[in-house]
C-alpha angles and dihedrals in degrees: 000000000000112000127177120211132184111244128195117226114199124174116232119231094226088045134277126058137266113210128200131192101213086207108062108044118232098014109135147147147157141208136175106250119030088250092057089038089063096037087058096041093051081056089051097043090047092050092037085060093051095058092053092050096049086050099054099244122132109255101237117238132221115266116211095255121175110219116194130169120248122203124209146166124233 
């Protein structure tokens, strides 16, 4: 089954990227170039997914969200 997910990429100050899925807690990983960053969290978030199916517990599913940045001054 093809599932989507929303991912977080974040620089790293010393170089490379760590990437989240706010959807699924504790679901992280990192790589030195963006394109490395999303290949190992695609690993992660597969793996992630078997774990919850061998365990019993309902996989979540993306809700349509709407993100938007907001500027302020502070």
């Amino acid at each position: 089954m093809r599932r989507n997910f929303k991912v977080i990429l974040e620089p790293n100050e010393s170089g490379g990227y760590t990437v989240t899925v706010p959807l699924l807690p504790g679901c992280i990983s990192e790589g030195d170039t963006r394109e490395e960053a999303l290949t190992n969290i695609k690993e992660a978030i597969e793996l992630y997914i078997e774990s919850l199916e061998a365990d019993g517990e309902p996989v979540p599913t993306e809700e349509r969200v709407e993100e938007a940045v907001v500027e302020v001054t502070a």
